[in-house]
C-alpha positions, -999 to +999 in steps of 0.1 A: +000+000+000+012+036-008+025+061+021-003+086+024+032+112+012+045+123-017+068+098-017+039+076-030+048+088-059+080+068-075+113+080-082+112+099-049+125+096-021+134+120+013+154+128+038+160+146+069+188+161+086+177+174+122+194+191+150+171+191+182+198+212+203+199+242+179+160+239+169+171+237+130+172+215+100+172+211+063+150+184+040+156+169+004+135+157-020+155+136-042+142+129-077+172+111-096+163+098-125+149+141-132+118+157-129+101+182-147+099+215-125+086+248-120+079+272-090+056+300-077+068+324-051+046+346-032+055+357-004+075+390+001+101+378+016+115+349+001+148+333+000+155+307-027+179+291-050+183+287-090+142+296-091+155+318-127+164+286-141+125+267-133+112+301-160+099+285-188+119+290-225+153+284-203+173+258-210+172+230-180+138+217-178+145+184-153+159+187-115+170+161-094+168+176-062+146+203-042+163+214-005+142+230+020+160+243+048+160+262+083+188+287+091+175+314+064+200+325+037+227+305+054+207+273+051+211+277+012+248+262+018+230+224+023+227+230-014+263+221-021+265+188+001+231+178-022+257+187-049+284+169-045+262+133-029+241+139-060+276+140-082+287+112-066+257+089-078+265+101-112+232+123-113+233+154-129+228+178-163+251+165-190+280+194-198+317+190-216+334+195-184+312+165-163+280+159-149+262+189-132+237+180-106+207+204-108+193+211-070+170+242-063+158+253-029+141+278-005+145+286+030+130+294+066+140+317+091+142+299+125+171+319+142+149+333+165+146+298+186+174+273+196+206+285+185+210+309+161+247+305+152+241+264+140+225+266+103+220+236+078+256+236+057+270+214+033+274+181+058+237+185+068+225+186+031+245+156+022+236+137+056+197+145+043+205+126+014+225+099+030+191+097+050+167+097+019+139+073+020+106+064-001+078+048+021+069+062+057+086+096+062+091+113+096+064+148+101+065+172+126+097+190+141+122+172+123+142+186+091+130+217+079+104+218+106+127+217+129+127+252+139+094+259+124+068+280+148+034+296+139+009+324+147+039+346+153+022+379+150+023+388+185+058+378+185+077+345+197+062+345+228+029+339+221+039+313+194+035+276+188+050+246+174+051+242+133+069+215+115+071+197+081+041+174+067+033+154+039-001+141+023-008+122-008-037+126-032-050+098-060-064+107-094-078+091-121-059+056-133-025+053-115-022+090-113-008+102-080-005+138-064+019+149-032+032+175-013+056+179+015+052+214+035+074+231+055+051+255+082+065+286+093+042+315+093+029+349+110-006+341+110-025+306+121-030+274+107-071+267+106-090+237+098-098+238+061-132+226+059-148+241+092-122+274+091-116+265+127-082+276+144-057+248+149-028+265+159-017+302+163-008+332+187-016+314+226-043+329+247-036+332+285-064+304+280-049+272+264-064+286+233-054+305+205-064+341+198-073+352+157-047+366+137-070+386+117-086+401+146-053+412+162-042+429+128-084+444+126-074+461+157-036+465+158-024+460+122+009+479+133+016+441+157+024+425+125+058+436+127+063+418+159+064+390+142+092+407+118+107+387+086+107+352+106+082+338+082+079+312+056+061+282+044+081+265+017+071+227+001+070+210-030+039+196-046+048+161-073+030+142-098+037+110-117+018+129-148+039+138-177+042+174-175+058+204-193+075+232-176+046+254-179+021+230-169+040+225-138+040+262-129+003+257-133+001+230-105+025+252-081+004+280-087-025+259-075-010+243-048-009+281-032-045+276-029-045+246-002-020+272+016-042+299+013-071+278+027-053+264+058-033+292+070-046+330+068-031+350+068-011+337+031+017+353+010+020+382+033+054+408+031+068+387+059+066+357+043+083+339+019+060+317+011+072+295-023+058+260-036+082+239-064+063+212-088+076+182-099+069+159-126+084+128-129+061+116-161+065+079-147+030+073-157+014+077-195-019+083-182-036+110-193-035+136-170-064+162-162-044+194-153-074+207-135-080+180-114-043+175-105-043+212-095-069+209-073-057+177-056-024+193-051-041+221-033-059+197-012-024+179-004-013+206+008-040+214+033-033+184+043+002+185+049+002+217+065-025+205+091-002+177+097+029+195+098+016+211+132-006+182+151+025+164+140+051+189+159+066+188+193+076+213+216+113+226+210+138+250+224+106+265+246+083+266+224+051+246+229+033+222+208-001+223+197-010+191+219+011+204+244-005+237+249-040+223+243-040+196+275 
């Protein structure tokens, strides 16, 4: 039976590099064989790596590795230990001088719990890989979600527990859809279908307060939260894709964001989704409906991604706070 992750989908596989004492961690999504890829950033304040190249009309089309990471614009340096495992297995974009492993990325800020001085580097991106898996895959605080908090607009007091989850979607035929969501973000993470709060900014109460109703009457408290934001995934389909029908399905999967956390793609977030299409399946894919279940993936996951956390470095869990 298939993991309900995106690693139901074949070819993929990930891994997790975690460090519990400094609250951080990076993730890889390792697609060897290439994928077909394309991302949508939205929020305002993103940080990433070789998105130029995922613009339709360039020249590289397949990737065969997507890092998400803690430790901000530092954790971009787990890039080059995915490089050079990725070079050793002989993966990579055929050039005259050798073999050039194409890896993009995007990061979250977690400096502001744990240790801020530790980052995801080179060893930690390679020991993800080392640590890459299909099957069952580890959610919650581990990897990128390491460091991950939510309803942060109050500041990191008042915050709780996020972390990274994964869900899995079936379409028509063998046709699969998955995403894998790193949660970091101002606002709060609600229930999708009743709009009920799961996690965000603590109450004196063992409750939660509203984001939007602390912005309706302070909008200025949004800044207490400052550029600590950020949830970054990837969405994945067996379908055979082209590079701009992938952008279509990460533009898409911004909706199940949008529908689980509000507030979305705000300045302080850089919120960013990568597709991949591994076209392992000749089934005839409905672009429509594989948006949409990408969307609801991602719901998923990012639900997952915080009853899934533990408390870390202080900072409470949702089942923690919520005894």
């Amino acid at each position: 039976m298939s993991p309900d992750a995106i690693t139901a989908i074949p070819g993929l596989s990930v891994g997790h590099w975690t460090d519990r004492r400094a609250a951080t961690g990076c993730t890889v999504v390792l697609c060897e064989g290439g994928a077909v890829a394309a991302v949508d950033v939205r929020g305002g304040a993103p940080g990433t790596r070789e998105t130029d190249l995922l613009r339709p009309g360039n020249l590289v089309e397949r990737v065969h590795a997507v890092l998400l990471s803690g430790g901000s614009a530092f954790g971009l340096d787990a890039a080059a230990g995915v490089m050079r495992y990725l070079e050793e297995q002989g993966v990579g974009f055929p050039t005259p001088g050798g073999l050039v492993p194409i890896v993009v990325g995007a990061v979250l800020y977690d400096l502001s719990i744990g240790r801020s001085d530790v980052r995801p580097d080179a060893a930690a991106g390679y020991a993800a890989c080392q640590a890459a898996k299909g099957g069952r895959i580890s959610q919650g605080s581990v990897g990128a979600g390491s460091g991950a908090t939510v309803g942060k607009v109050l500041g990191m007091e008042r915050a709780v527990k996020g972390g990274i989850g994964t869900a899995s979607e079936g379409a028509v035929g063998d046709i699969i859809v998955g995403a894998l969501v790193a949660v970091s973000c101002l606002g709060e993470v609600v229930d999708p279908d009743s709009g009920r709060i799961l996690a965000g900014p603590r109450d004196e109460k063992g409750g939660f307060l509203s984001t939007l109703d602390i912005l309706r009457r302070r909008p200025a408290s949004a800044l207490a939260g400052g550029f600590t934001n950020s949830i970054i995934g990837v969405v994945a389909t067996n379908a055979r894709l082209n590079r701009v029908q992938a952008y279509r399905l990460a533009v898409m999967a911004h909706d199940g964001l949008a529908r689980a956390v509000r507030p979305a793609h705000t300045l302080v977030d850089g919120d960013a989704f990568f597709a991949l299409a591994t076209g392992a399946t000749e089934a005839a894919a409905d672009l429509t409906a594989l948006g949409a279940l990408a969307a609801r993936a991602v719901e998923r996951a990012i639900v997952r991604a915080v009853t899934e956390a533990r408390g870390l470095a202080g900072v409470p869990s949702l089942a923690e706070w919520q005894r």
